[in-house]
NUSE-681954 format. One record per residue: x, y, z of N, C-alpha, C, CB in turn; residue in one letter. Coordinates in pm, whole numbers. Each point is the difference from the previous one (the first is absolute). Glycine has a CB too. Layout:
BEGIN
(r (X,Y,Z),(X,Y,Z),(X,Y,Z),(X,Y,Z),"a")
...
//
This chain:
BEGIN
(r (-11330,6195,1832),(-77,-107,56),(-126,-19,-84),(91,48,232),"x")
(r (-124,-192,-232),(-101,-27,-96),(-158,-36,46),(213,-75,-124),"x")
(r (-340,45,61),(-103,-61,122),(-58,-36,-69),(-20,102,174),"x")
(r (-52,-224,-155),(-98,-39,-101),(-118,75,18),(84,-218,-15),"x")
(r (-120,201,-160),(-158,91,-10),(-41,-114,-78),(21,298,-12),"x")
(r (-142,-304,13),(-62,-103,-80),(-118,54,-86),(69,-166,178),"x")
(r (-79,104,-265),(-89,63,-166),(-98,-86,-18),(190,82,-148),"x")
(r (-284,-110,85),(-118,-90,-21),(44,14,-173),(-227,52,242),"x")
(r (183,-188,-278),(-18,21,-159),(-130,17,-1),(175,-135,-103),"x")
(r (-211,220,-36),(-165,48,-29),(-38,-105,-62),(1,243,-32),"x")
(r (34,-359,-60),(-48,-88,-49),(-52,-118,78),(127,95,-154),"x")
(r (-58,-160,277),(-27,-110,93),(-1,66,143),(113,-185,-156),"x")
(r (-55,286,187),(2,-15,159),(117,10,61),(-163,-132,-13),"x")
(r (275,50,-83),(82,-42,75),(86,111,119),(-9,-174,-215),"x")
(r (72,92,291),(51,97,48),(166,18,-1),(-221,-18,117),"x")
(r (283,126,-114),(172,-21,-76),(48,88,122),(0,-3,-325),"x")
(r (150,-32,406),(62,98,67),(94,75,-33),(-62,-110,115),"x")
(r (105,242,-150),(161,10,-88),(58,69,140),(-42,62,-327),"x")
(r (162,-81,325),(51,101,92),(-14,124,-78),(163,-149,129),"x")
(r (-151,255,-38),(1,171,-27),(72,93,122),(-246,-34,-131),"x")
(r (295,135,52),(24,76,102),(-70,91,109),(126,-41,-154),"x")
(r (-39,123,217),(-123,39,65),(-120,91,-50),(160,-38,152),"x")
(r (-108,105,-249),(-103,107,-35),(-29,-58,-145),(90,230,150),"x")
(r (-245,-201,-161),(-83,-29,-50),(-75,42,-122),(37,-43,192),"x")
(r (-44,65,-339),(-43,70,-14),(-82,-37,-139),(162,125,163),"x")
(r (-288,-233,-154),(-61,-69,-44),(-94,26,-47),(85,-87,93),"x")
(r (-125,75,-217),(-142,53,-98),(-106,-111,35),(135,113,-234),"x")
(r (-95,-189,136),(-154,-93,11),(115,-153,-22),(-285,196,-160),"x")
(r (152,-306,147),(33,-132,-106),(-73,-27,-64),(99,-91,100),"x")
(r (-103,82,-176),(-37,-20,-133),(23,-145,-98),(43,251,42),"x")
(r (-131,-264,-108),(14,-154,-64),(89,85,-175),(-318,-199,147),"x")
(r (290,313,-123),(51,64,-155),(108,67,65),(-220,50,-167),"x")
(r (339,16,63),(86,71,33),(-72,140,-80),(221,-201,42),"x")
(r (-139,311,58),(-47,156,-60),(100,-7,-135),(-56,172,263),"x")
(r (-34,-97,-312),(79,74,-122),(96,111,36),(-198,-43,-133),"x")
(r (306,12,100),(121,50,-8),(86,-30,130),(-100,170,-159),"x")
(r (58,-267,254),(68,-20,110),(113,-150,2),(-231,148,107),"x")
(r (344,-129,-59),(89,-70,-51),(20,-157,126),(119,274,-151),"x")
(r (-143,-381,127),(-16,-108,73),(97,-99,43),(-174,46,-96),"x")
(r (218,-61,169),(133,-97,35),(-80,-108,57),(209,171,61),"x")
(r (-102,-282,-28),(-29,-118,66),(25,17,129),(39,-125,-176),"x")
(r (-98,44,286),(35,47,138),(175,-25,35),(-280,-69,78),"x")
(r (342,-36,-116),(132,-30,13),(101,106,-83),(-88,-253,37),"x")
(r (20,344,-137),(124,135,19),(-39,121,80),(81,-49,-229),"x")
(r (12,130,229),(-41,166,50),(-154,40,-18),(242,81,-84),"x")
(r (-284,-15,197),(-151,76,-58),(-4,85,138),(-170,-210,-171),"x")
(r (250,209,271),(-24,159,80),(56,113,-16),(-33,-106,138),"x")
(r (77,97,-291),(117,129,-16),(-115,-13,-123),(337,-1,103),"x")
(r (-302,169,-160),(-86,78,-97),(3,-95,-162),(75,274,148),"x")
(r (0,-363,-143),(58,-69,-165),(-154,-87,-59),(330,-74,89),"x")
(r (-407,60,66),(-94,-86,-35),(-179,57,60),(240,-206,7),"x")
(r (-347,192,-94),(-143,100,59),(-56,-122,37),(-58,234,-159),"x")
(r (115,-377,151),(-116,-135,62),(96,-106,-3),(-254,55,-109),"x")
(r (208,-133,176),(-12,-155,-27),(-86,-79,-8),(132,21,68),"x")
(r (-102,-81,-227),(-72,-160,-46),(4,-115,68),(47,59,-181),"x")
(r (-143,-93,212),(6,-143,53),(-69,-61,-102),(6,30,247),"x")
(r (77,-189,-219),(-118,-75,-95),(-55,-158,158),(175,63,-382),"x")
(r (-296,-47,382),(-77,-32,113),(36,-142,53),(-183,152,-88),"x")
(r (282,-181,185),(0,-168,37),(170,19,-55),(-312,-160,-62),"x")
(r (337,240,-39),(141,-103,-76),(129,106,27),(-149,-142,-248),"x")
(r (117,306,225),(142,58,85),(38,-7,66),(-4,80,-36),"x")
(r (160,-57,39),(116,-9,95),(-3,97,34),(125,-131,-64),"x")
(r (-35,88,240),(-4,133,76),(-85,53,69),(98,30,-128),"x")
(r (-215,-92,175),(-111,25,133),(-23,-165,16),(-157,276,-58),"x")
(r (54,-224,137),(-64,-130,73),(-136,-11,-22),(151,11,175),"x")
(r (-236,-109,-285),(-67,-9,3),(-152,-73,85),(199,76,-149),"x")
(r (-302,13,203),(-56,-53,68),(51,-53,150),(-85,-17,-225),"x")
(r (114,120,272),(98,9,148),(-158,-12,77),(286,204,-36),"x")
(r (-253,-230,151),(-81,-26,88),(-121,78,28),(185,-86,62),"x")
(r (-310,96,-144),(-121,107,-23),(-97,-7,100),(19,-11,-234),"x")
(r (-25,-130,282),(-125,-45,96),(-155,-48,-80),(121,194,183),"x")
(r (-103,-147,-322),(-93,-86,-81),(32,-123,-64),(-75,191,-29),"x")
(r (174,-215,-35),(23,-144,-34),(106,-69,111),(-44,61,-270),"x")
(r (39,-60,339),(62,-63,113),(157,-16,27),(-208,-104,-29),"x")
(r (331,-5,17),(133,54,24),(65,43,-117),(18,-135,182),"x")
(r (86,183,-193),(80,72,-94),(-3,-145,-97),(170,218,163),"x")
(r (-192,-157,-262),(-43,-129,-153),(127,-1,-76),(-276,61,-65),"x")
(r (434,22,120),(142,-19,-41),(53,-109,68),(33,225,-43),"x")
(r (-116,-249,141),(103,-73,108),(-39,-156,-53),(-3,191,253),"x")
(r (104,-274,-297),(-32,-105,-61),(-43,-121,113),(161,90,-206),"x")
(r (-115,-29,316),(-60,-161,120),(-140,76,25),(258,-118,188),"x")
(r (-344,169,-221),(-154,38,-15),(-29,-70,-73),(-20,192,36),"x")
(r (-118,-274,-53),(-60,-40,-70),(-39,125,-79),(-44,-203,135),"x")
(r (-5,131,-279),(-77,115,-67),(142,104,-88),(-244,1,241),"x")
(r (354,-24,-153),(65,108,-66),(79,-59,-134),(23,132,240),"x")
(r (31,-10,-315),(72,-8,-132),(-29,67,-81),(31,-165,23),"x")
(r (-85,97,-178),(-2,46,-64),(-164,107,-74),(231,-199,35),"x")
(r (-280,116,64),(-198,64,-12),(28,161,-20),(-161,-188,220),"x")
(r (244,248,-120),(6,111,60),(-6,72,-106),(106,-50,190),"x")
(r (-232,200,-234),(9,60,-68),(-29,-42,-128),(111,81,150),"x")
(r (-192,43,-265),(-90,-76,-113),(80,32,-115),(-245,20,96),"x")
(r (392,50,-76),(90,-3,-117),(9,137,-100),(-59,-259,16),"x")
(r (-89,359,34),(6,124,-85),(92,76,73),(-228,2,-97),"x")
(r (285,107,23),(41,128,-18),(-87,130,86),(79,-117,-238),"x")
(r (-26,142,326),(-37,110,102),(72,134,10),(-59,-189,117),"x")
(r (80,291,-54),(89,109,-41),(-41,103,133),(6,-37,-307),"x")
(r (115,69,404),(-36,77,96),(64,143,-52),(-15,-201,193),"x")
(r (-79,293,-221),(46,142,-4),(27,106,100),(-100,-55,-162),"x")
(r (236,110,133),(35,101,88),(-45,161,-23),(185,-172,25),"x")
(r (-224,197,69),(16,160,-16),(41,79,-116),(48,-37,202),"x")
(r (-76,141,-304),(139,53,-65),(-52,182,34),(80,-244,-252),"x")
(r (52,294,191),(-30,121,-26),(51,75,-79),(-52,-25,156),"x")
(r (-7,162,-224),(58,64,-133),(7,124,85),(-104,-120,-245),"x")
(r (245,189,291),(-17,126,41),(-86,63,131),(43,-19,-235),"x")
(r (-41,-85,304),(-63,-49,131),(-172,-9,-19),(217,124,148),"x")
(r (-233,-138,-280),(-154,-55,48),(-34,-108,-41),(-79,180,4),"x")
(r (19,-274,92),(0,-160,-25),(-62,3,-163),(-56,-104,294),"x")
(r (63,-22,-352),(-8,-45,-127),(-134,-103,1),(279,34,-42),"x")
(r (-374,12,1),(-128,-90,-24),(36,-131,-94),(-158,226,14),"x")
(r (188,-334,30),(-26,-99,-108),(-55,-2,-133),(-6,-67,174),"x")
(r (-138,69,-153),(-65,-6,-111),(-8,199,-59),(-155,-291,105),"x")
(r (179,313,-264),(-43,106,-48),(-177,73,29),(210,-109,-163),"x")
(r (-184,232,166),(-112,14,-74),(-147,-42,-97),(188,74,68),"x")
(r (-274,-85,-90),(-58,-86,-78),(-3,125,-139),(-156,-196,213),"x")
(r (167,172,-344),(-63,73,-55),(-89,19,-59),(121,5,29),"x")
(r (-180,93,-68),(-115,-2,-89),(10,-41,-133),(-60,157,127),"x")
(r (-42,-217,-167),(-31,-73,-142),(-121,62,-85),(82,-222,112),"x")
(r (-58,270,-204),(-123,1,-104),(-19,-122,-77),(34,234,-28),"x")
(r (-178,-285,9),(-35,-122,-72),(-31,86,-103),(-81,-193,158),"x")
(r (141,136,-288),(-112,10,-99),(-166,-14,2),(201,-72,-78),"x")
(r (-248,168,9),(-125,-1,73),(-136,-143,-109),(77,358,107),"x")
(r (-125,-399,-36),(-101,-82,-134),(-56,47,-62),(-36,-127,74),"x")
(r (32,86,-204),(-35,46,-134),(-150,-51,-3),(251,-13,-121),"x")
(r (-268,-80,195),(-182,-39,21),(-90,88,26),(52,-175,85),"x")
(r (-139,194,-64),(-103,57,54),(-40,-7,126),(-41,-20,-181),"x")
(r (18,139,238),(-8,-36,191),(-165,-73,-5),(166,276,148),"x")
(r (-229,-275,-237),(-208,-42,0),(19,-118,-91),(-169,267,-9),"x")
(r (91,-321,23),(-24,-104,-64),(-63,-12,-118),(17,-48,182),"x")
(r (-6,15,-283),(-59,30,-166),(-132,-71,-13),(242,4,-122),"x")
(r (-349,31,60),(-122,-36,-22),(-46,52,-63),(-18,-63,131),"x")
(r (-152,109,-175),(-44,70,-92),(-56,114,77),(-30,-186,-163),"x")
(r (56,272,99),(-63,165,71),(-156,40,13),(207,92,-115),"x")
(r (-244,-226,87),(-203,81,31),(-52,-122,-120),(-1,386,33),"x")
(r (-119,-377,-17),(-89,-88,-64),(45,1,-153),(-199,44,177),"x")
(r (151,-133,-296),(77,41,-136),(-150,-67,-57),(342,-19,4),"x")
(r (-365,100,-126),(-120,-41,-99),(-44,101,46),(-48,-236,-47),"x")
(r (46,389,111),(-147,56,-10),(66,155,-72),(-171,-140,261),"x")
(r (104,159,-332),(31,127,-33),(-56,136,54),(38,-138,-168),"x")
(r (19,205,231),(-47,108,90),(-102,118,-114),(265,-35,194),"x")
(r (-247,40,-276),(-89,110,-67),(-93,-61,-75),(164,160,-13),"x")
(r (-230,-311,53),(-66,-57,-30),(-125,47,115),(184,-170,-135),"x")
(r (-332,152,96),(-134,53,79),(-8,-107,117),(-149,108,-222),"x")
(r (199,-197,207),(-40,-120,67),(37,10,137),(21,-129,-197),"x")
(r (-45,2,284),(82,-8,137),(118,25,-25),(-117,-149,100),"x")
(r (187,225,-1),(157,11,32),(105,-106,50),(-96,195,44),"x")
(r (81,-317,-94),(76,-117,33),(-67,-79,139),(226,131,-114),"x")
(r (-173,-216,155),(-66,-64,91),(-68,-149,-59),(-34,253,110),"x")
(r (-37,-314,13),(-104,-96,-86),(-116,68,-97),(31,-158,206),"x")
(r (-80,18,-211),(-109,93,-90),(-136,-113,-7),(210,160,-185),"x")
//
């Protein structure tokens, strides 16, 4: 048995229904896909292990219902005897709902690690260059020791 769940796209709002089964087992959505996670369209397989997401592309995939009845934009915008409805629906980007994964039963972080970087270091000077002390006076001279005069 199937039930609708409904997804928001991160780019507009929109709102999308897919059917699903009963159990659940949902990461995030995302306007990017994870690295290394494998993406189907909603109209093939994706509750069996072959698939870690589904791609939508916002307003134009097959196989849900876009913008089902939210209570913010008012009646279902599929239903063509609505005003307003058709083709508006949805801004056309690429969205991506991620599932759960796991390596050896411990869930799988999307994103890596960050690593560390060494910069080459600058060859400049950390001070600023100028002249090192007054110039014209000669120290083993009798006179004043630099300064005015």
């Amino acid at each position: 048995m199937s039930y609708p769940v409904t997804y928001y796209c991160p780019h507009c709002g929109t709102l999308v229904e897919l059917p699903r089964d009963g159990y659940l087992a949902d990461k995030s959505v995302t306007p990017y896909p994870f690295e290394g996670w494998t993406y189907v369209s909603p109209t093939e397989p994706f509750e069996d292990d072959a698939a870690d997401g589904v791609r939508f592309v916002c307003g134009e995939s097959d196989g849900v219902d876009w913008d089902p009845h939210d209570g913010v934009r008012g009646p279902d915008l599929n239903d063509p005897d609505q005003p307003g409805s058709g083709d508006d629906t949805g801004c056309g980007e690429p969205f991506y709902l991620s599932f759960v994964r796991y390596d050896e039963g411990a869930e799988i972080e999307p994103h890596a690690e960050s690593e560390l970087v060494t910069i080459d270091p600058d060859p400049r000077p950390s001070g600023p260059r100028g002249p090192g002390g007054p110039s014209g006076v000669d120290p083993s001279d009798d006179g004043p020791n630099g300064g005015f005069w």
